[in-house]
N, C-alpha and C positions, 0 to 999 in steps of 0.2 A: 504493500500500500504506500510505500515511503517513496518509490518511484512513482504514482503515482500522482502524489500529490506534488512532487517536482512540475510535472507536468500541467497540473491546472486546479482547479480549486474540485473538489471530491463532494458528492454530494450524495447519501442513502435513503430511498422510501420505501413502505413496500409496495406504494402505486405510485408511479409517475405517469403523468396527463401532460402531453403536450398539444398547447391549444386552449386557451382561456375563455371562449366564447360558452355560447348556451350549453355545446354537446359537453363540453370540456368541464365545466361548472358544474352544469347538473349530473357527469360521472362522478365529478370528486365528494357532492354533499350527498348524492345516493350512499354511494359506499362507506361515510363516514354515519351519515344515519346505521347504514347495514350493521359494521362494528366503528364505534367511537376510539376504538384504541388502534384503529389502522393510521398508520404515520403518510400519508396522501402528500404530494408534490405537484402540482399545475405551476408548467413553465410555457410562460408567451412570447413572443419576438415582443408584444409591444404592452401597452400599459393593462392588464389585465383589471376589466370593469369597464373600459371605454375602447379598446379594439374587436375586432372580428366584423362578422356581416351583419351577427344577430344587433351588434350595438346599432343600426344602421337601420333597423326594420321596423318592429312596430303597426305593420299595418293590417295586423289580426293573426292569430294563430288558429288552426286548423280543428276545427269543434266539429263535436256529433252530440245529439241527444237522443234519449234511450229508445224511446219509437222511428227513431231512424236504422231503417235496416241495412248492416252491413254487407248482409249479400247484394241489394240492388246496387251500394256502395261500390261493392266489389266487380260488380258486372261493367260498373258505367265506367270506370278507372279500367278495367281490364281490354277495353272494347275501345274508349277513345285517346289513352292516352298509354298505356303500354303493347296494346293488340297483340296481347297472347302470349310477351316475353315477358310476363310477370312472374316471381315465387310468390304463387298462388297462397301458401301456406303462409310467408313473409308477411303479405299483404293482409290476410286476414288477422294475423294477430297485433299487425301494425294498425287497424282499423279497431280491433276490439279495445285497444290499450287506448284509444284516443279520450274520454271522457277521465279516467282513471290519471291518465300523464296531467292532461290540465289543470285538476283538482291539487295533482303534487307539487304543478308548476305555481298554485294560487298559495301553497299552505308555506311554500319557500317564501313567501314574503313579494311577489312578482306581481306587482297590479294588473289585473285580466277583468274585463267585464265580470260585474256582477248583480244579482239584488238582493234587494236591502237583507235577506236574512242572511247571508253571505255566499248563496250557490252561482253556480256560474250561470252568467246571462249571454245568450248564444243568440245568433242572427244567420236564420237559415236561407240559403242561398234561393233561388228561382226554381231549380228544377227539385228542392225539396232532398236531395239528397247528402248533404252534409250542411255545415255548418260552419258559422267565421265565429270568432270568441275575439274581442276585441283585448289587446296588449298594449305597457306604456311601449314608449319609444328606446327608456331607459331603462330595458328590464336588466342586461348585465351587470348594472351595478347594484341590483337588487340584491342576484343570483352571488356577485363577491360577498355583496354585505352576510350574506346564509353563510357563506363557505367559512368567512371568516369567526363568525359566530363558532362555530362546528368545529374551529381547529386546523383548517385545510391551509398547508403553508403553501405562498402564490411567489412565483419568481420572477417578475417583470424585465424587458427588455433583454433575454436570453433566447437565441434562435439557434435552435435545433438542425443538424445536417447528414447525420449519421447514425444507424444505431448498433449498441454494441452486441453480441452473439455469443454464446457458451453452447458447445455441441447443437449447433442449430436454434438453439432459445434464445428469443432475445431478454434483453437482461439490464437493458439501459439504453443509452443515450447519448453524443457527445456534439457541443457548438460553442459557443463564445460571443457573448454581454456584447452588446450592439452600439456598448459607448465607450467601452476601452479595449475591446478585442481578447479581453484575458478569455481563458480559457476553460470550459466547465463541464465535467464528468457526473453523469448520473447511474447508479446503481440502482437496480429496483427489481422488486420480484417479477411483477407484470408492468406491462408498458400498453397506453392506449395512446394512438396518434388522434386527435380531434383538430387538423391543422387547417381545415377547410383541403378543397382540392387544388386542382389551377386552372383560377380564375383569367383567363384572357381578357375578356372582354376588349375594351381597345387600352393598352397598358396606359397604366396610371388610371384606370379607370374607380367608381365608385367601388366595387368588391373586388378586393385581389387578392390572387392564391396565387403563390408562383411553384406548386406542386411540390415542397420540398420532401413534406411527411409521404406524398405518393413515392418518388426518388429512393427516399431512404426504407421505405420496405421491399420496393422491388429490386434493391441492391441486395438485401438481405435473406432474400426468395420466397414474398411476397408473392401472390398472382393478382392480378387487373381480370374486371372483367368488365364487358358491355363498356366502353370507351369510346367507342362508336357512336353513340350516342350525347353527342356533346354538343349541341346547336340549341340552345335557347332564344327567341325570337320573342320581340315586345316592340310597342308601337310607342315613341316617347315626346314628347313636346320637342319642338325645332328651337325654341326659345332658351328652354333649358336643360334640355337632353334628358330629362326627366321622365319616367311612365306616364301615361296619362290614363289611371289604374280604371277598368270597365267599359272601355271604349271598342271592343272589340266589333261589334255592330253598329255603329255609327262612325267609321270613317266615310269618308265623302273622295271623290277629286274635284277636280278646279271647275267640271262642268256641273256639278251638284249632282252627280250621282251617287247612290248607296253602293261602293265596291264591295261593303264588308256585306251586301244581299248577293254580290255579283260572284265573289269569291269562295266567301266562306260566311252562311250564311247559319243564324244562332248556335252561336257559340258562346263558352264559357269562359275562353279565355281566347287569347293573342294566337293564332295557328301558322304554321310557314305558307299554306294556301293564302292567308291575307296577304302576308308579308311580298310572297311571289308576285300578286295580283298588284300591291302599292306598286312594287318596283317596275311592273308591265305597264302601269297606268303611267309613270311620269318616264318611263323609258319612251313611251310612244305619245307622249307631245301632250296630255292630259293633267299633270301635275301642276302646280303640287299637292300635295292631298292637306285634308282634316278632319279633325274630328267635330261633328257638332253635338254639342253636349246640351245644348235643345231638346234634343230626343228623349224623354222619360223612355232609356230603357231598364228594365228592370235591372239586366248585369252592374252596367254604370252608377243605378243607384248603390247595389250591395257592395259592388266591390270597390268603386270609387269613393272616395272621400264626400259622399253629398249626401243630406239628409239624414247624418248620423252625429252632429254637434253638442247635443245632451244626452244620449245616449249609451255612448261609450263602446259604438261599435267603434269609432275611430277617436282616439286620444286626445285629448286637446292639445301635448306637448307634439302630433304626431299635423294639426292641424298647423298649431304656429309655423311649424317647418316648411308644410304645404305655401302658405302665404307669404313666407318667408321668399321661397322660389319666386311666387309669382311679382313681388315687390321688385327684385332684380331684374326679372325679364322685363318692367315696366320701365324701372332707370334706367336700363340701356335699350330703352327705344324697342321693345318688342314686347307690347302686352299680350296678355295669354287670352283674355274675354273666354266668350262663350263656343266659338271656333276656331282651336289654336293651330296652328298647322302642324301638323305631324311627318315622323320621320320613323324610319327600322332602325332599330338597336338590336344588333345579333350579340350574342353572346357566347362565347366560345370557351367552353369548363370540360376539363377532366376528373372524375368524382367514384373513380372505377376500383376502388381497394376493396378487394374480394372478399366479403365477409359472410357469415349464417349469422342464423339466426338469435345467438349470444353476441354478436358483433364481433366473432371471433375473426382473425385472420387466416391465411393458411400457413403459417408460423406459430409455432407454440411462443406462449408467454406475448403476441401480438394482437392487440383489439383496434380495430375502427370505431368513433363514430360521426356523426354530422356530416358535414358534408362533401366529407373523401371517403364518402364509401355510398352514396348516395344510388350511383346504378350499382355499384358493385355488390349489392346486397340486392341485386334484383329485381328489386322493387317497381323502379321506374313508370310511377305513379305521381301526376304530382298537379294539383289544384292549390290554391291562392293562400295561402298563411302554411303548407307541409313543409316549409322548406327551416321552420324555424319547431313546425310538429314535429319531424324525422330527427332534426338537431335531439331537442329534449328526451325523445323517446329511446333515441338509440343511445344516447348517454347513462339513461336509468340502467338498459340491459346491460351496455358491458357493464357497467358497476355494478352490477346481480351478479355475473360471469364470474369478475375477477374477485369480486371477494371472496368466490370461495376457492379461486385459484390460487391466492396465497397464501389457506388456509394448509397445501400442503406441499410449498414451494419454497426455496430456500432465495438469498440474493443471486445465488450462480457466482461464478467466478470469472471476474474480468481477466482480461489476457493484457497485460500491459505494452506486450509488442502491437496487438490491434489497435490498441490505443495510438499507440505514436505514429503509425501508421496512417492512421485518420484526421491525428492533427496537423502529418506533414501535406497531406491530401488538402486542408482544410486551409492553410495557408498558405499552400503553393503560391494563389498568383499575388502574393504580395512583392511589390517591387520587382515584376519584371519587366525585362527591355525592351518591350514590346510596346507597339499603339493600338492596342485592339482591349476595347475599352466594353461592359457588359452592355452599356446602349447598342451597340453595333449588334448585337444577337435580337433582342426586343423590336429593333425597327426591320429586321430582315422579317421577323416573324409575320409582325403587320405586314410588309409588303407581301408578302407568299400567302397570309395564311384568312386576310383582312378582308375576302371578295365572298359577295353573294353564290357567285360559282362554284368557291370550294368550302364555302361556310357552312352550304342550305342546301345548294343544288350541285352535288359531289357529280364526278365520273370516274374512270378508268384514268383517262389523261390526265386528267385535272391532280387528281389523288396523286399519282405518279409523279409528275410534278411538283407538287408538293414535298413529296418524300426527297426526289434528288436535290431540292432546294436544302433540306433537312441536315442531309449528308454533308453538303459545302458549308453548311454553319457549326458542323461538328466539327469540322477542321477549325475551328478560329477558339473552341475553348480552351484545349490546351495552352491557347495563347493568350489569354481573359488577363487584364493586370489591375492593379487595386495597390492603393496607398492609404486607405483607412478604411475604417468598419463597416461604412456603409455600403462603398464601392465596395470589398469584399464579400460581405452578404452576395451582391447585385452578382457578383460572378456566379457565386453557384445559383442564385435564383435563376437566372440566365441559363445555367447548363441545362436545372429540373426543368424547368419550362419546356425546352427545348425535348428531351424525353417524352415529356406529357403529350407535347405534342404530336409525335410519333406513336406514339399507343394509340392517339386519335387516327388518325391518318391511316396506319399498318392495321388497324380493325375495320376502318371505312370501307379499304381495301378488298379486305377479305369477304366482307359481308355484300352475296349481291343480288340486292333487292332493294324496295323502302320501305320503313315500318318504324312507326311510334309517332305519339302526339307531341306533349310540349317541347320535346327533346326529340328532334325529329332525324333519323338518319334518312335520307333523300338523295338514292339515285338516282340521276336522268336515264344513264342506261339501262338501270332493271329497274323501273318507277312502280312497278307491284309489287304487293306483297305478295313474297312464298312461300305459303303455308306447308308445303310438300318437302320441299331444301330447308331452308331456314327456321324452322323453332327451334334453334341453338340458341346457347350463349358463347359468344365468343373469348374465350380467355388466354389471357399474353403472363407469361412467366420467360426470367433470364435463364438461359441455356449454360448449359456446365462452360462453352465457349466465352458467354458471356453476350451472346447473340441475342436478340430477342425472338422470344419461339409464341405463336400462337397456336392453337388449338379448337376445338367445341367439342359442348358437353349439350348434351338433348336436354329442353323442355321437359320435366315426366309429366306430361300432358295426358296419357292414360289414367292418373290419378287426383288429377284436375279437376273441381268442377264445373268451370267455366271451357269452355274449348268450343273453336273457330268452326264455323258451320261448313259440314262434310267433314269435319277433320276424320280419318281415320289411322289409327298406328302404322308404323312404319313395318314393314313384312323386313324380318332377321335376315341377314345375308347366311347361306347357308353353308 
């Protein structure tokens, strides 16, 4: 150990949580609920209480009430928005837990709608099959103030890049404090990544993940699955790049038409059919588009910020922010009114860390939760506030998981040459003689990766392209230089991204057909779904070479109860 701590500051729990947002919090206070005398560690790159996406949201979390039936639930999720590459089983216990996680999320001290006697106060959607449960804006600093209550020591401004291994178990952790570069080791029985995934969007954008915690388990033999599915689509003010939350049926173009009748007509949410249909409209001389918010349409009222001011389906801190936006767009000359003009915001996330249904990994002593492991758990289900249900939920279970995996788990034993190893890995590109700076990776990424073509509407070429672009940027990390913490980080954010992005792309690839809703994988060359080839899941693991290998594993769609009309089993190769 004495070598060890030569090397950086030494640190023991028997859970380490890296990842301070909702998943990451509500693992650390479940499991210290579980046993109070578990010595729990949550380590964030940034100020734990006011980082992550959940600090960022607020604008309802994912509600059911008891006469809402999970099966029609599970039909309508299974049918519009995963079409059939659901864990059926996932889903429904991810659906049952949903009244039960809220009550847990209300009793942590988290403001969520309520009435007066304290139950939860829910605001059921249009088609009557789930429900919005209204949240503040600031629920992570709630979820610190529980953890901190409870004993959960939090480590701020430490970002994580690697994790450490004893005969295949992971067993820790190693990165280095983002304001002096020192150096920090963590020991721990179990380990849960809760780092979000990576977030592309357009970099520097509102939610970023630069894929670190995906990186570091599939260096450690980790599998990805469903990655493929990485295209998020929303419709967002021109004024201030912002959603313009329920608008999905009343976009307009420039000649007053209904495109969102033309395209994609009642919907619940934002689809790439609009999205394709906006970009056809002002491609072909009819833009620019908007939304008219005129239109009492029901979505707009639920899921849009209108008509919910005392209520509590939308926040009042979630409200000032809203006005806050449009105050801006007015002083610099672009008010938002009643038809603001709109634009596509694609969003580009890898969230593929293979887990079951404990949010285990396929690494012992490895859990996911929130939102790196969001397809990778199968699920691929997702309506208007799950994105912050799925965080809470799957934070409780591994906290179920691993308590009582360290109930019969020792620290493991660090290998101290792994260790030096990782830290010389971690600050290679300090001071090197090079001008190839981590910006240079990031804007490649946008230039290749940034277009409708291969964002939404992938091909063969396109994909392909993509990847030998992939390949010429792999050339440049070895050469990534940095002269303090920040720029340091930025290299390896840079390298994972860069990964992440290949998992996308190398599954795209592979998969040829289209299929899924709000996460939509969309070929032009094979634009159906095939239900005959394709009820796989597609899963990418590092090869003993160090190559990336993918593979699929069947649907068990015979055990299903939902299943695709005609489907019939696969007849056994003989």
């Amino acid at each position: 150990m004495t070598d060890m701590k030569e090397m950086g500051k030494v640190y023991t729990s028997d859970i380490l949580i890296v990842g301070g947002s909702i998943a990451g919090l509500s693992n650390a206070i479940r499991a210290k609920e579980n046993n109070k005398d578990l010595d729990i560690l949550v380590v964030d790159r940034g100020i734990i209480g006011w980082s992550g996406q959940a600090a960022k949201a607020g604008n309802g979390i994912l509600g059911r009430r008891k006469e809402q039936s999970v099966d029609d639930f599970m039909e309508f999720s299974i049918k519009n928005f995963g079409e059939y590459l659901n864990d059926q089983d996932f889903l429904r216990m991810h659906y049952e837990g949903i009244i039960d996680a809220d009550n847990t999320l209300l009793s942590w001290g988290v403001n969520l709608s309520h009435n007066e006697d304290g139950t939860l106060k829910t605001f059921p959607l249009d088609n009557n099959l789930w429900c919005q449960v209204g949240i503040e804006l600031y629920n992570i600093k709630s979820l610190r103030k529980k953890a901190l209550e409870l004993g959960v020591r939090l480590l701020s401004c430490v970002q994580i890049f690697e994790l450490l291994t004893d005969n295949g178990r992971v067993i820790g952790a190693v990165g280095f404090d983002t304001d002096h570069m020192k150096f920090h080791i963590f020991n721990a029985k179990a380990v849960a990544l809760a780092t979000n995934g990576a977030d592309f969007k357009k970099m520097g954008g509102m939610f970023m993940g630069y894929g670190n915690g995906l990186a570091a388990a599939y260096r450690v033999g980790a599998h990805m699955r469903n990655a493929e599915f990485s295209t998020e689509v929303d419709v967002v003010s021109k004024a201030t790049y912002t959603p313009v939350y329920g608008c999905c049926n009343v976009v307009h173009n420039a000649l007053g038409e209904n495109i969102s009748e033309k395209y994609a007509p009642n919907r619940v949410e934002v689809s790439p059919e609009l999205v394709l249909g906006m970009y056809k409209e002002v491609q072909e001389g009819r833009g620019p588009c908007y939304a008219d918010l005129t239109i009492p349409d029901p979505i707009l009222m639920e899921i849009g910020a209108t008509g919910h001011e005392n209520d509590m389906r939308i926040w009042p801190d979630k409200h000032r922010w809203v006005e806050r936006m449009h105050e801006k767009a007015a002083k610099y000359g672009v008010p938002l009114g009643d038809k603001p003009e709109v634009t596509v915001r694609m969003n580009l996330q890898a969230e593929c860390l293979y887990v079951d249904k404990e949010q285990k990994t396929t690494i012992e002593g490895l859990w996911g939760s929130g939102k790196i492991s969001g397809m990778g758990c199968a699920y691929i289900g997702f309506v208007r506030g799950d994105g912050l249900g799925y965080a809470l939920q799957s934070g409780i279970r591994a906290a179920d998981s691993m308590s009582e995996y360290v109930k019969t788990h020792d620290l493991g034993t660090i290998d101290p040459a792994q260790v030096a190893a990782l830290k010389e890995k971690i600050y290679a590109p300090l001071n090197r003689n090079t001008n190839h700076y981590p910006a240079e990776i990031f804007s490649q990424i946008e230039d290749c990766a940034f277009h409708i073509d291969v964002m939404l509407a992938k091909s063969e070429k396109r994909i392909k392209r993509v990847l030998a672009q992939i390949e010429e940027m792999k050339k440049i990390v070895p050469l990534l230089t940095a002269n303090d913490p920040h720029t340091l980080a930025k290299c390896h954010e840079a390298a994972d991204s860069l990964l992440c992005l290949e998992f996308i792309f190398q599954a795209a690839l592979m998969r040829k057909e289209s299929r899924g809703g709000r996460y939509r994988h969309l070929r032009v060359d094979f634009p159906e779904r095939d239900d005959v080839n394709w009820l796989n899941w597609i899963v990418i693991k590092q090869g003993e070479n160090g190559e990336m290998e993918l593979f699929t594993e069947d649907v068990p769609m015979e055990r299903y109860k939902f299943q695709p009309e005609g489907w019939t089993p696969r007849k056994k190769a003989e």
